[in-house]
PDB file of N, CA, C and O in Angstrom:
ATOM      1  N   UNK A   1       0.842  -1.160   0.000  1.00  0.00           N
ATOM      2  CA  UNK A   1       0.000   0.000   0.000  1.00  0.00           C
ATOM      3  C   UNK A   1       0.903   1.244   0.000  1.00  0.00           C
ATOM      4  O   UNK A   1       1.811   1.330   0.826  1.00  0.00           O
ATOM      5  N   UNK A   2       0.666   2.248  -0.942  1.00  0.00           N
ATOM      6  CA  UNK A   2       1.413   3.301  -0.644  1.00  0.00           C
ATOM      7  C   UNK A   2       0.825   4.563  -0.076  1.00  0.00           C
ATOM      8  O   UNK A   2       1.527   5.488   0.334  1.00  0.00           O
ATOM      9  N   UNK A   3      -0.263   4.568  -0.067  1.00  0.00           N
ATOM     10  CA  UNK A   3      -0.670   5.434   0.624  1.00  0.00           C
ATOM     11  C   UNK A   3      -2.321   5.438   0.892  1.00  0.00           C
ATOM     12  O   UNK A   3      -3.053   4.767   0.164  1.00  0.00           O
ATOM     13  N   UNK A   4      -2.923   6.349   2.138  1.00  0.00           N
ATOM     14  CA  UNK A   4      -4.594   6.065   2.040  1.00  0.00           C
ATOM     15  C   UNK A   4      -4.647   7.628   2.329  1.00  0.00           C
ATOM     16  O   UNK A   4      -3.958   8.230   3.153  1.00  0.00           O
ATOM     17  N   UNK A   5      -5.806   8.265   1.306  1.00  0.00           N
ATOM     18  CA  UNK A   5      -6.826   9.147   1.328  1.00  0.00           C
ATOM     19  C   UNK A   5      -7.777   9.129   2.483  1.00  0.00           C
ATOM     20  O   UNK A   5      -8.430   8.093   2.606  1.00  0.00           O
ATOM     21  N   UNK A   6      -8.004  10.233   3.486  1.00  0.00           N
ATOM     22  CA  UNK A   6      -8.405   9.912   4.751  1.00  0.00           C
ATOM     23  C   UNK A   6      -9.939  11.160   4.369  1.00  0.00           C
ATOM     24  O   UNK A   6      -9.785  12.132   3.629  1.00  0.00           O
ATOM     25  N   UNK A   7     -11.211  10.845   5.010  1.00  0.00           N
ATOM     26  CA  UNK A   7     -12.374  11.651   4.282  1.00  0.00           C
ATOM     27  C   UNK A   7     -11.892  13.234   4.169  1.00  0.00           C
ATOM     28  O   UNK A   7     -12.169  14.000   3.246  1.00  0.00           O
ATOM     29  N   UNK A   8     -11.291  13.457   5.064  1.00  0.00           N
ATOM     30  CA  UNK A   8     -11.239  15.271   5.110  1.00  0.00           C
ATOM     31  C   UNK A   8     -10.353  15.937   3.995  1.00  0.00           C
ATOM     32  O   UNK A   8     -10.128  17.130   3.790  1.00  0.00           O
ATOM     33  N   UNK A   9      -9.695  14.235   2.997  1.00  0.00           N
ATOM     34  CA  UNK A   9      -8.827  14.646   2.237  1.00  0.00           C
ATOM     35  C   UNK A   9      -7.651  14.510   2.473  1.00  0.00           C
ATOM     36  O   UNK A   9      -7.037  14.277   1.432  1.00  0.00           O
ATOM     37  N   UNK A  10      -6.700  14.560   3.797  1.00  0.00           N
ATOM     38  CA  UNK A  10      -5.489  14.080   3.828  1.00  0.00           C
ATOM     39  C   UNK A  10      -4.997  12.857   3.409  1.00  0.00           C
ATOM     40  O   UNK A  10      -5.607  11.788   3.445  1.00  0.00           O
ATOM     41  N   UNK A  11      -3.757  13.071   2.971  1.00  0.00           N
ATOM     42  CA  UNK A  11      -3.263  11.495   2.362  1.00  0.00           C
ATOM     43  C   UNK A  11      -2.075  11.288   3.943  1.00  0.00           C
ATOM     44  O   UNK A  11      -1.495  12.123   4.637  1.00  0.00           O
ATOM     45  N   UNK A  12      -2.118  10.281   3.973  1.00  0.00           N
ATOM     46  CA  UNK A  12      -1.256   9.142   4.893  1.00  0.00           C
ATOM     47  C   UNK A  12      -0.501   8.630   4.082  1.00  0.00           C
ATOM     48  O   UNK A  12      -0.872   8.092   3.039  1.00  0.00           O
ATOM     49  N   UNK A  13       1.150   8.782   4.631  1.00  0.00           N
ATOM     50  CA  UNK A  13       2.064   7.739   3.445  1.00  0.00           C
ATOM     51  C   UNK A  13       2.337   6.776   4.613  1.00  0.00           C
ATOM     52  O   UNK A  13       3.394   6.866   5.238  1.00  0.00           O
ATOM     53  N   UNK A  14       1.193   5.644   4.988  1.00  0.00           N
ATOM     54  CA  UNK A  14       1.458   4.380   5.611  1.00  0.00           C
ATOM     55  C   UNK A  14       0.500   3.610   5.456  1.00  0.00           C
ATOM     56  O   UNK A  14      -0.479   3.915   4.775  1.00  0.00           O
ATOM     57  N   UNK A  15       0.629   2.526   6.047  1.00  0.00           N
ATOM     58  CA  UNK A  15      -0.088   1.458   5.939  1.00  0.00           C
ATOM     59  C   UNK A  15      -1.308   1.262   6.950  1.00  0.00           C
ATOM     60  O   UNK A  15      -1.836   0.151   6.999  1.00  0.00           O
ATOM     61  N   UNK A  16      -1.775   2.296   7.759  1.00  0.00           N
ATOM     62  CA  UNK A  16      -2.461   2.297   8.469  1.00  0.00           C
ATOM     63  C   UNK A  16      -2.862   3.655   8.894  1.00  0.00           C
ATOM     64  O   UNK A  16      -2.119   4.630   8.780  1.00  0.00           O
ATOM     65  N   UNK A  17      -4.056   3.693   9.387  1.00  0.00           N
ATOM     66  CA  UNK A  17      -4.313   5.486   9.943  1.00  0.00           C
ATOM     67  C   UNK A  17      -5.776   5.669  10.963  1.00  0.00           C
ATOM     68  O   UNK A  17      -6.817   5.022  11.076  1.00  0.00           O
ATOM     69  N   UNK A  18      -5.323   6.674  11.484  1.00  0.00           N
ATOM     70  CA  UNK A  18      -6.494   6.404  12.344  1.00  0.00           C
ATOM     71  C   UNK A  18      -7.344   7.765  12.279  1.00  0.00           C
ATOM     72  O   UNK A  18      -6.614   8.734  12.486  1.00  0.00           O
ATOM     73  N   UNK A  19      -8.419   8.038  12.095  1.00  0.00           N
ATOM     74  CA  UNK A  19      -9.538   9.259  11.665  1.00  0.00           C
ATOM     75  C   UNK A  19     -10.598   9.153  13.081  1.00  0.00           C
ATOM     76  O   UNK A  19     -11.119   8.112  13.482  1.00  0.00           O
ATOM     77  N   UNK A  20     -10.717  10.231  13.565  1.00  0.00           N
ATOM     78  CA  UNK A  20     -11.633  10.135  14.675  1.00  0.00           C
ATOM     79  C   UNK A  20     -13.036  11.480  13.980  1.00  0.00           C
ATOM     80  O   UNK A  20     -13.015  12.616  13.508  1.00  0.00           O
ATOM     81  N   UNK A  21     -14.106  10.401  14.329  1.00  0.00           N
ATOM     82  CA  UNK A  21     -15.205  11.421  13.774  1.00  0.00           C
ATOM     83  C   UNK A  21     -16.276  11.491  14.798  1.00  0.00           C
ATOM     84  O   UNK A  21     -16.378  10.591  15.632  1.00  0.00           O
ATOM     85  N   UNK A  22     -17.140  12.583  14.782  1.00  0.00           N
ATOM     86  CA  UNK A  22     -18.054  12.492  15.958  1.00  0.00           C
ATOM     87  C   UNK A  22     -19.582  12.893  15.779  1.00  0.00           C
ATOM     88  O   UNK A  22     -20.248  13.238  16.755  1.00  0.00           O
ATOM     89  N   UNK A  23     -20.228  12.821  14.216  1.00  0.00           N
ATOM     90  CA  UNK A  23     -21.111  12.583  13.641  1.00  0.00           C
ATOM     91  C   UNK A  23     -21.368  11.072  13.206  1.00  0.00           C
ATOM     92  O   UNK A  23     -20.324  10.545  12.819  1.00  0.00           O
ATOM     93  N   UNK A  24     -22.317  10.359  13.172  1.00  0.00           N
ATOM     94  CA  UNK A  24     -22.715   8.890  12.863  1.00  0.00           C
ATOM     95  C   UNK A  24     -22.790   9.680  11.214  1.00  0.00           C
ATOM     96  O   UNK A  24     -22.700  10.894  11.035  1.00  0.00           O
ATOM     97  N   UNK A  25     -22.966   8.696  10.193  1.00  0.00           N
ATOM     98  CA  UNK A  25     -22.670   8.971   8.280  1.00  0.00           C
ATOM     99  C   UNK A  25     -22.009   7.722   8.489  1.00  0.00           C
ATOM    100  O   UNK A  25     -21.856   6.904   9.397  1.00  0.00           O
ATOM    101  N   UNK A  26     -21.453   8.007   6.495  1.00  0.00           N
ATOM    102  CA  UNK A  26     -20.482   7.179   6.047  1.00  0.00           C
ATOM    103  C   UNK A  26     -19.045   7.815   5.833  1.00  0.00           C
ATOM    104  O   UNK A  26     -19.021   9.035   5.676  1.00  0.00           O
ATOM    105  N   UNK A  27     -18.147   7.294   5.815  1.00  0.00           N
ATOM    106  CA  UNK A  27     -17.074   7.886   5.449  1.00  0.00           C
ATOM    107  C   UNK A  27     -15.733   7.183   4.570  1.00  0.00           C
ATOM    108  O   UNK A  27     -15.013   6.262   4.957  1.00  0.00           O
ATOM    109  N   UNK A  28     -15.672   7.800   3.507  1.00  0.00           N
ATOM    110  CA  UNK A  28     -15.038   7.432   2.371  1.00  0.00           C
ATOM    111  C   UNK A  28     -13.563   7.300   2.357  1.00  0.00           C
ATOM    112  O   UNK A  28     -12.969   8.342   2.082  1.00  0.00           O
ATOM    113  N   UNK A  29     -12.673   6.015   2.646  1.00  0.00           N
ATOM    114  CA  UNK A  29     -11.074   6.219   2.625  1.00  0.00           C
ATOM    115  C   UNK A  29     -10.491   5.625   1.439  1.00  0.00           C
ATOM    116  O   UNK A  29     -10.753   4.436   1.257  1.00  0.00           O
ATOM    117  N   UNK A  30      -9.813   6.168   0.664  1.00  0.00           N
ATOM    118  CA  UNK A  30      -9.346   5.584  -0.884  1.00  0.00           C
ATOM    119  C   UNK A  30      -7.510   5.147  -0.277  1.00  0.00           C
ATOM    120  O   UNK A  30      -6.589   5.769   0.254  1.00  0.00           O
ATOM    121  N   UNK A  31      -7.698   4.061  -0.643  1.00  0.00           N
ATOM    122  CA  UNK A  31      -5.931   3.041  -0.641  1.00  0.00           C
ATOM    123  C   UNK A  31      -5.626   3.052  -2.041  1.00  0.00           C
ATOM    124  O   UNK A  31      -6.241   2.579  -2.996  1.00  0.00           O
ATOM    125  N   UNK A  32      -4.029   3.999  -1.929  1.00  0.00           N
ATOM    126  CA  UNK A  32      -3.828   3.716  -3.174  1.00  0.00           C
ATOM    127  C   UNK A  32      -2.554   2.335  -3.088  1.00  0.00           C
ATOM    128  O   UNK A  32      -1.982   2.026  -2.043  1.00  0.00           O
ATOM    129  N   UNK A  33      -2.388   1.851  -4.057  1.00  0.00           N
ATOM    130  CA  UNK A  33      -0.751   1.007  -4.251  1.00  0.00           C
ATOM    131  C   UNK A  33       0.109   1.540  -5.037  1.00  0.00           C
ATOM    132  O   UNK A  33      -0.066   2.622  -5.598  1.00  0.00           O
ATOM    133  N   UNK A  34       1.062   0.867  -5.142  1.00  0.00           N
ATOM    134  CA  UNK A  34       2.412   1.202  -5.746  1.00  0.00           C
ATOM    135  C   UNK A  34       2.609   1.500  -7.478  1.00  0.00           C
ATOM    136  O   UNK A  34       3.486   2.034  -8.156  1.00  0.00           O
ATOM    137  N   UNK A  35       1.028   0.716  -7.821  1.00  0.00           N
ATOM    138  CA  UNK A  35       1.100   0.620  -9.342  1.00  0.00           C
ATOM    139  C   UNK A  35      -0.242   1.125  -9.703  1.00  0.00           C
ATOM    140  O   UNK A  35      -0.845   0.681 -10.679  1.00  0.00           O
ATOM    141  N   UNK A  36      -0.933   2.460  -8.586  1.00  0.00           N
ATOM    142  CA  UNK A  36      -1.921   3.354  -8.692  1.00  0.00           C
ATOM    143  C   UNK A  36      -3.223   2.772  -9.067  1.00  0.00           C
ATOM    144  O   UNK A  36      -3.950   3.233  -9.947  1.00  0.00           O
ATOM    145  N   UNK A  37      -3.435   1.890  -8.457  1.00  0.00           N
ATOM    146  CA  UNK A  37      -4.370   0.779  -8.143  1.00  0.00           C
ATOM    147  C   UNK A  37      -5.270   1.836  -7.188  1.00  0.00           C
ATOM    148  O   UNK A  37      -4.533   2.608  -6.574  1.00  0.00           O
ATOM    149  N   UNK A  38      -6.729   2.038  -6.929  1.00  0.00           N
ATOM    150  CA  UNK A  38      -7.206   3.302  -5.894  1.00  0.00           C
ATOM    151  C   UNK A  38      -8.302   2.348  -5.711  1.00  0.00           C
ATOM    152  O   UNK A  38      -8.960   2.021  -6.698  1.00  0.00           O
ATOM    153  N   UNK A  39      -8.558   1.884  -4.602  1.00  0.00           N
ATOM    154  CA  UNK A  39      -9.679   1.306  -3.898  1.00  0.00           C
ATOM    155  C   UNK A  39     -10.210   2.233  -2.880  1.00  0.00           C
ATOM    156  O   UNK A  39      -9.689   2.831  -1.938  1.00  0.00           O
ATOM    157  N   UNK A  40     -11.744   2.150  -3.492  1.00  0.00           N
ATOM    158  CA  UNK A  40     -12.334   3.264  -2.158  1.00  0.00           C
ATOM    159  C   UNK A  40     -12.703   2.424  -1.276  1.00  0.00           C
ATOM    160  O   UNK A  40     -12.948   1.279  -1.658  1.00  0.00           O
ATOM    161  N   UNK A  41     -12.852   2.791   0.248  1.00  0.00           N
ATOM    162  CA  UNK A  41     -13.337   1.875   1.000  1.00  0.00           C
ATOM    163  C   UNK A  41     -14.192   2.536   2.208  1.00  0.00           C
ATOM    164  O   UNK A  41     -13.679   3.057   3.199  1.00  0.00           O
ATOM    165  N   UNK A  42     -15.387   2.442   1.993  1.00  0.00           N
ATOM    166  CA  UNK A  42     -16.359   3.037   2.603  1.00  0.00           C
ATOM    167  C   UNK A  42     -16.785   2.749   3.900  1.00  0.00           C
ATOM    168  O   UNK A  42     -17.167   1.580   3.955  1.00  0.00           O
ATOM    169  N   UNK A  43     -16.908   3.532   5.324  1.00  0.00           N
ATOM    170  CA  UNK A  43     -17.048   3.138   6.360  1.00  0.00           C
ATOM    171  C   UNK A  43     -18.322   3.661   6.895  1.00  0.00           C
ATOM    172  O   UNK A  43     -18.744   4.811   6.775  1.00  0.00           O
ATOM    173  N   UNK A  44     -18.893   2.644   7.516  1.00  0.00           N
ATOM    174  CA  UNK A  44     -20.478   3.594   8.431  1.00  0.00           C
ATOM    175  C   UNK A  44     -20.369   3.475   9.744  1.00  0.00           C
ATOM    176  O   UNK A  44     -20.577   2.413  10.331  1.00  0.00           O
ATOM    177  N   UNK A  45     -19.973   4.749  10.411  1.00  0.00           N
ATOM    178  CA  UNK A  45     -20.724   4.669  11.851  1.00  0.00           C
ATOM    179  C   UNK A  45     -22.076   4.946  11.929  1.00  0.00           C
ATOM    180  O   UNK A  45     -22.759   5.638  11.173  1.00  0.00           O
ATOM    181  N   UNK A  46     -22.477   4.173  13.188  1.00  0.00           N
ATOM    182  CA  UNK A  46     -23.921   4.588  13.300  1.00  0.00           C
ATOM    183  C   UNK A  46     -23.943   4.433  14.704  1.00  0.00           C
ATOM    184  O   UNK A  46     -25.071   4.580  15.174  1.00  0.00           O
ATOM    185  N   UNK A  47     -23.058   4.185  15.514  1.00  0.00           N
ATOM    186  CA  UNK A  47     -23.198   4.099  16.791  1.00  0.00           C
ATOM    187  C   UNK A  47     -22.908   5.469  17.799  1.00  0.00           C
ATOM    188  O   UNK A  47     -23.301   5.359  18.960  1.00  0.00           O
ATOM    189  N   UNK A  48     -22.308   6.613  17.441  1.00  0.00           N
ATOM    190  CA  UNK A  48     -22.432   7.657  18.248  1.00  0.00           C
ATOM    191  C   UNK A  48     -23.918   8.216  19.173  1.00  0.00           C
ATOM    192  O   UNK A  48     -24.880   8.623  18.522  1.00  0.00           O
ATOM    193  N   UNK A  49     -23.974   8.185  20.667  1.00  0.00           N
ATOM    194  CA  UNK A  49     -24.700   8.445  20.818  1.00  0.00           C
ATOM    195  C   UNK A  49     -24.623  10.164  21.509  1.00  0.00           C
ATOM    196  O   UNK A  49     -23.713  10.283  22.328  1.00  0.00           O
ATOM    197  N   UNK A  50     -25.470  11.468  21.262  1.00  0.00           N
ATOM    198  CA  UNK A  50     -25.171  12.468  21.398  1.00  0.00           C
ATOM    199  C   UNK A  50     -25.933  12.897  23.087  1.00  0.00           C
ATOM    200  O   UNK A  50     -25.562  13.713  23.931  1.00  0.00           O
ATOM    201  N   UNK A  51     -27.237  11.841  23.066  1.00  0.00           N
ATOM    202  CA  UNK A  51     -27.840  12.436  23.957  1.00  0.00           C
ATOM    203  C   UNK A  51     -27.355  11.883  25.388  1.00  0.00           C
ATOM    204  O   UNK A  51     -26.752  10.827  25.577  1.00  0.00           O
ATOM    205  N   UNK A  52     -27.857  13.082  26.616  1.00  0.00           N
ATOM    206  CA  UNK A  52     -27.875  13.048  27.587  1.00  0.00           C
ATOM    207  C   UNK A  52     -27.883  12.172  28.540  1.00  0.00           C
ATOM    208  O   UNK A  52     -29.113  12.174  28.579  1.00  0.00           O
ATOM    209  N   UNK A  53     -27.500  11.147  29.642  1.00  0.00           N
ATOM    210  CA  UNK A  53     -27.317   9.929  30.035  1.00  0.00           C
ATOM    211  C   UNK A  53     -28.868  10.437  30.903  1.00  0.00           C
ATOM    212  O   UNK A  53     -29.146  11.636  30.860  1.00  0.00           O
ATOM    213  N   UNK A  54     -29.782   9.509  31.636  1.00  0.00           N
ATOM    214  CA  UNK A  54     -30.847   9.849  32.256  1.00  0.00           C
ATOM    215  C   UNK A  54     -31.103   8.602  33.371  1.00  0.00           C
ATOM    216  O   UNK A  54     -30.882   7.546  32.779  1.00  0.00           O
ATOM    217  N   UNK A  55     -31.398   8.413  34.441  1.00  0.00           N
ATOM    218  CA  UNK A  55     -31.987   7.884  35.325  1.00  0.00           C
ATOM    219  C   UNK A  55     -32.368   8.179  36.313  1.00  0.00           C
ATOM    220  O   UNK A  55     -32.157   9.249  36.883  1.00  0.00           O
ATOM    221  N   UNK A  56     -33.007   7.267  36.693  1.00  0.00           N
ATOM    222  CA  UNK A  56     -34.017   7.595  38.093  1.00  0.00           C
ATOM    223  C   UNK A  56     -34.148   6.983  39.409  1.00  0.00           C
ATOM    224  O   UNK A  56     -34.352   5.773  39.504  1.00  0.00           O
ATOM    225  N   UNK A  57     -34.070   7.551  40.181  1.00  0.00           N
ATOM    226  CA  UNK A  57     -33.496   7.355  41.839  1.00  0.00           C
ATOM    227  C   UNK A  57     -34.166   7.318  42.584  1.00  0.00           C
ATOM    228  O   UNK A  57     -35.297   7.515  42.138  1.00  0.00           O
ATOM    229  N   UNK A  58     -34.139   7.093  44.053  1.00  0.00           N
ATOM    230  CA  UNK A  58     -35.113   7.182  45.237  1.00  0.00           C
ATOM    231  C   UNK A  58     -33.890   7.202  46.121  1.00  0.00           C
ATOM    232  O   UNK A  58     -32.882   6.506  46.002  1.00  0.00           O
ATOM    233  N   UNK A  59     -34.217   8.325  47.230  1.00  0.00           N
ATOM    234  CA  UNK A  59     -33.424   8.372  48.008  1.00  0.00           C
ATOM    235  C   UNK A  59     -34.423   7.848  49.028  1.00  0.00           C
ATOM    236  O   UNK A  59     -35.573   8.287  49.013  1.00  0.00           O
ATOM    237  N   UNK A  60     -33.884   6.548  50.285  1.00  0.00           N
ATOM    238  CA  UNK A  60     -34.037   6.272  51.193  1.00  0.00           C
ATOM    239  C   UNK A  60     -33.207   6.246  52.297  1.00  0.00           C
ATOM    240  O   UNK A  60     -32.088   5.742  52.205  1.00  0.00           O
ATOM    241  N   UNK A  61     -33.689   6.818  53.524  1.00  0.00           N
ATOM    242  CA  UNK A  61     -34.522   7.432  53.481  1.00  0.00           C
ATOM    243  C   UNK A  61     -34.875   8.586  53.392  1.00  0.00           C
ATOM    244  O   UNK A  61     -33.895   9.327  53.304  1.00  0.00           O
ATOM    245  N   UNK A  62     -36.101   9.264  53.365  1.00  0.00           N
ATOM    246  CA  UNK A  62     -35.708  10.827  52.592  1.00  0.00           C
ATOM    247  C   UNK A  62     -35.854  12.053  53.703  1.00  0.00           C
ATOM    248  O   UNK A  62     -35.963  13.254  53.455  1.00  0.00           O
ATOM    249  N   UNK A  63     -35.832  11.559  54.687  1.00  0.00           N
ATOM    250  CA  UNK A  63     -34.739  12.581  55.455  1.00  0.00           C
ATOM    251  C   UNK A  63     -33.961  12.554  56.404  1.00  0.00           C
ATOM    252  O   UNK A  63     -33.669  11.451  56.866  1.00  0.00           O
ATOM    253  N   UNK A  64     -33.469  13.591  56.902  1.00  0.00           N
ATOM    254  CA  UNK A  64     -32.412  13.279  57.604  1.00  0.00           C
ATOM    255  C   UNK A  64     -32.354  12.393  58.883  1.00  0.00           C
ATOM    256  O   UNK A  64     -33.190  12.299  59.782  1.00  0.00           O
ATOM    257  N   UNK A  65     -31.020  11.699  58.719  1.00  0.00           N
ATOM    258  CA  UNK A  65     -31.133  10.648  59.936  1.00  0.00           C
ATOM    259  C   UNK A  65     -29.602  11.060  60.691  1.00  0.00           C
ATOM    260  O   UNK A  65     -28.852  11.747  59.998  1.00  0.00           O
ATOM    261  N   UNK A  66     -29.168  10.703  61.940  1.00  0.00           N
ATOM    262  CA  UNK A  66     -28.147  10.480  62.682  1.00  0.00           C
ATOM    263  C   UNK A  66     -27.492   9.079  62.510  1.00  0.00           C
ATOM    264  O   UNK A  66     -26.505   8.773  63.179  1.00  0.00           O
TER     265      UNK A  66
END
């Protein structure tokens, strides 16, 4: 491999790379080789979650004790 196209457009001259994204989509990385061979290779997150963590409690007991 001589190099990979990373979505925002940067090229990587290695064999590996790491892209951190923080929208769920797809995202498009092109590998090129040595003899300009260009494989796109398409990735989907869908697991980001944005919302708020939520639960629900009971305080016992609900007031004050010694």
């Amino acid at each position: 491999m001589r190099d990979i196209t990373l979505p925002d457009g940067s090229v990587v001259d290695a064999t590996q790379a790491k892209y951190t994204v923080d929208k769920n989509g797809v995202y498009n990385f092109s590998v090129r080789d040595y003899c300009g061979n260009i494989l796109t290779y398409p990735v989907e997150v869908s697991n980001i979650d944005h919302l708020a963590p939520e639960a629900e409690y009971t305080v016992t007991p609900d007031i004050w004790t010694n």
